[in-house]
N, C-alpha and C positions, 0 to 999 in steps of 0.2 A: 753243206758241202759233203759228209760224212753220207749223204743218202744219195748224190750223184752217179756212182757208178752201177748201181739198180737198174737206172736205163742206160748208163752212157760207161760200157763194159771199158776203153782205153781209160776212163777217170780212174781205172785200179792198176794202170800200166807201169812199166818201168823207165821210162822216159818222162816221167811227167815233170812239170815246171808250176811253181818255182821252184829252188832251191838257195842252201845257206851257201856264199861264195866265200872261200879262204883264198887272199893272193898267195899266203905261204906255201898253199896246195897247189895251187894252179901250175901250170906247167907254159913255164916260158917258152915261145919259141919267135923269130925273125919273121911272122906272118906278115903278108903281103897286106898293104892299105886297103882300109876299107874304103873302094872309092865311093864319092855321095854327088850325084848328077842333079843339078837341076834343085838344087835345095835352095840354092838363095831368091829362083826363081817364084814370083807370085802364083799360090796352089792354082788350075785354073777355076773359072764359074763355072757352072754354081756348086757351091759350098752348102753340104747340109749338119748344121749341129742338130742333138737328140738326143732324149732322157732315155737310155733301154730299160730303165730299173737298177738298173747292174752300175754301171757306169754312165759317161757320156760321152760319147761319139762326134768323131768329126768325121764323116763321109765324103769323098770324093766321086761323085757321079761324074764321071766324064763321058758322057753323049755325044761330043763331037770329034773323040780317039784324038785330042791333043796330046803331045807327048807328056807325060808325067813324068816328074823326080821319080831315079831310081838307084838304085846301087847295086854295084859289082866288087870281087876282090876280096880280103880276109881269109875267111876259113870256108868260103863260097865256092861251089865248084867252078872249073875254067869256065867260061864262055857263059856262063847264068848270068841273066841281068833280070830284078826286081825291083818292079815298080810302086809305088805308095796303092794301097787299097784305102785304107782308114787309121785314122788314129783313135787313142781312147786314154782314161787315165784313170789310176788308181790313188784312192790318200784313206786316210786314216780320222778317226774323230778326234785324234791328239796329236800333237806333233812329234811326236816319238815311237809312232809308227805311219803306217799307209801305204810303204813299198811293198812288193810283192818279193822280189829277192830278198835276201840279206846279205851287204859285203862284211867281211870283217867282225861278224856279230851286231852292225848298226842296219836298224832298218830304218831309212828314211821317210819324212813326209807325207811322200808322191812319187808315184812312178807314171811315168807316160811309154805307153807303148805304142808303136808308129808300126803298121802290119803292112807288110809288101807282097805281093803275089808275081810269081814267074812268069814273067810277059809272054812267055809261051803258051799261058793259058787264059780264058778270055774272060773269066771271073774268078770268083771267089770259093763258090760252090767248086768249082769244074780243081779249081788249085788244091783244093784241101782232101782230094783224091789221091793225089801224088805226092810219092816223099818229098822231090827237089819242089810243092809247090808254094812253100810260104816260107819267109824270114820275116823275124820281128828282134826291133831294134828298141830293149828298154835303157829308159833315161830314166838316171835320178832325179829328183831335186833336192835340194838341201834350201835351210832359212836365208834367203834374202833377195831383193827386191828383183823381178824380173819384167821389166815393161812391154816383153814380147807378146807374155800370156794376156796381156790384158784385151790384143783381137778378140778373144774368146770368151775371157770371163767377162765380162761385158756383155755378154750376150745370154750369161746362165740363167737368169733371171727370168727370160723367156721359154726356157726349158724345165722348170722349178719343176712340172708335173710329168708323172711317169707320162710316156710313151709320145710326148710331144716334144715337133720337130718343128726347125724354122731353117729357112733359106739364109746363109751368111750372108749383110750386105758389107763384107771388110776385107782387106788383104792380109792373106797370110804367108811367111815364108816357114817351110821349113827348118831351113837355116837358125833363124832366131828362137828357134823350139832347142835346139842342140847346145851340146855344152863344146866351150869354145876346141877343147884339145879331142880329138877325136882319133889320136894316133893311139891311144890307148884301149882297149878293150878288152872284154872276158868270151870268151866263145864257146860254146857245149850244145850236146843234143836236148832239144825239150821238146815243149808242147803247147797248145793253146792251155790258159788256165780257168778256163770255163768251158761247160759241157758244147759241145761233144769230145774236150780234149784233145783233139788231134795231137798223133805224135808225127805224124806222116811230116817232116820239119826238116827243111835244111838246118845247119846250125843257128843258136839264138844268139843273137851279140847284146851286151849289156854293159853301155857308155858308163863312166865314171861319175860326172853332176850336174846339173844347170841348177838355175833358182828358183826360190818361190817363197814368197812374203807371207804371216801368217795373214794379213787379211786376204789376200789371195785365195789361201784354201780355205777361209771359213763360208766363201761365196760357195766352194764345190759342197760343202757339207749343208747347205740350203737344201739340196738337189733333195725331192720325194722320190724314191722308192716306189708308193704306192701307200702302205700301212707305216711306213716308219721312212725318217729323211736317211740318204745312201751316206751310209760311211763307214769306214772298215771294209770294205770290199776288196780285198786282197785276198786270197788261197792260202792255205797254212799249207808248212813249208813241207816238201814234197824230198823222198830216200832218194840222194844222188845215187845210189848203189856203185854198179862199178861203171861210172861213169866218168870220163874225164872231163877235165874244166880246163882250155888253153888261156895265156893273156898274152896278146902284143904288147912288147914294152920297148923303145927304142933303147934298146942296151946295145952302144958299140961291139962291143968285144961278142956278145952273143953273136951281132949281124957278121962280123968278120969270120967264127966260129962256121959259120954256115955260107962263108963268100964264094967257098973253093966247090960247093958242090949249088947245083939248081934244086931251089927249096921247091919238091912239089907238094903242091894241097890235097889230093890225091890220096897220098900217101896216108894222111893223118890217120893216124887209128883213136877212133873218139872212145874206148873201151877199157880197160884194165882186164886183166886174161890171170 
């Protein structure tokens, strides 16, 4: 990681992610829902998982332009809607690490990051051009049983070796990858956390937990690398500087505080001055 910004100059940027989250720093405010379209709906076919080295990848090739889950609303500008590109996930070779953020001083497990592109744009390449062209939405997990992931782990076994890929034959939703409360989040400027870094980022939104069993993640720590099995694959943790961290919290008295005027998103100033 220390040798990344050598080629990939944004890896030494100011906006980089991850970073350590404090709720007692974050800054409350009556942000608008993040709305999630299309998540309980089955991903369409075909579904590709795959070993990068780095991680493991669940790719949504969509050939036939079906509509895809996406989300609007939060700290998003008006009228943007982002649709799912791919997910991917991060863990730890112990259970007391593997996230890429930290809340609180706890860094969890596993983090799953679900990356969305602005349906304005027709891939991924063409999206990570532009500021508004990516959101990603990281999820915790924490220790306990989650039978969602098991679509997937299930299938790791066949990815065990770097850079092999197979066809999903299973359903997945969305929905059951997410933690149930979703009226909660942390929102700030970041970046991708692997090179090329892109900072070019709508804001990153960072759910609170879902689960995950340790034998669960000891399948993901199988996964070869290539020279050595993938674990610990997280980014150390990256200078918020003077950057702000917002969190949606449904606190009454805050939403009434802000009933008499129209909250615009617009406005937010993600910066400290």
């Amino acid at each position: 990681q220390h040798t990344w910004a050598r080629n990939f100059k944004l890896c030494d940027g100011k906006l980089q992610s991850p970073i350590s989250i404090s709720s007692f720093k974050s800054i409350t405010l009556p942000l608008p829902a993040l709305e999630i379209i299309g998540y309980r709906d089955f991903l369409p076919s075909p579904l590709y998982l795959k070993n990068n080295g780095h991680s493991v990848v669940v790719n949504v090739k969509n050939h036939l332009r079906k509509r895809l889950p996406y989300i609007f609303g939060g700290s998003l500008d008006i009228n943007q809607e982002y649709e799912i590109d791919h997910l991917h996930f991060h863990w730890g070779a112990k259970n007391n690490r593997g996230s890429e953020h930290v809340l609180n001083g706890i860094r969890y497990p596993m983090e799953m990051h679900i990356v969305h592109r602005n349906r304005i744009y027709s891939n991924l390449s063409n999206a990570l051009n532009h500021k508004n062209g990516l959101v990603v939405l990281g999820i915790f997990f924490q220790e306990e049983d989650n039978e969602s992931l098991y679509s997937i782990i299930n299938h790791l076994t066949s990815v065990r070796w770097l850079n092999k890929e197979i066809k999903l034959n299973t359903s997945v939703t969305l929905a059951s990858l997410l933690p149930k409360n979703t009226d909660v989040f942390y929102s700030y400027k970041g970046s991708l956390t692997t090179p090329p870094c892109n900072e070019r980022f709508s804001p990153l939104f960072v759910l609170i937990s879902t689960c995950v069993v340790c034998s669960q993640l000891n399948k993901f720590r199988l996964l070869s690398g290539g020279n050595k099995l993938i674990a610990d694959n997280y980014r150390k943790l990256q200078n918020i500087g003077l950057r702000k961290v917002y969190v949606r919290k449904l606190n009454p008295r805050l939403f009434a505080k802000y009933n008499e005027t129209i909250f615009n998103v617009a406005d937010l100033d993600w910066f400290w001055h």
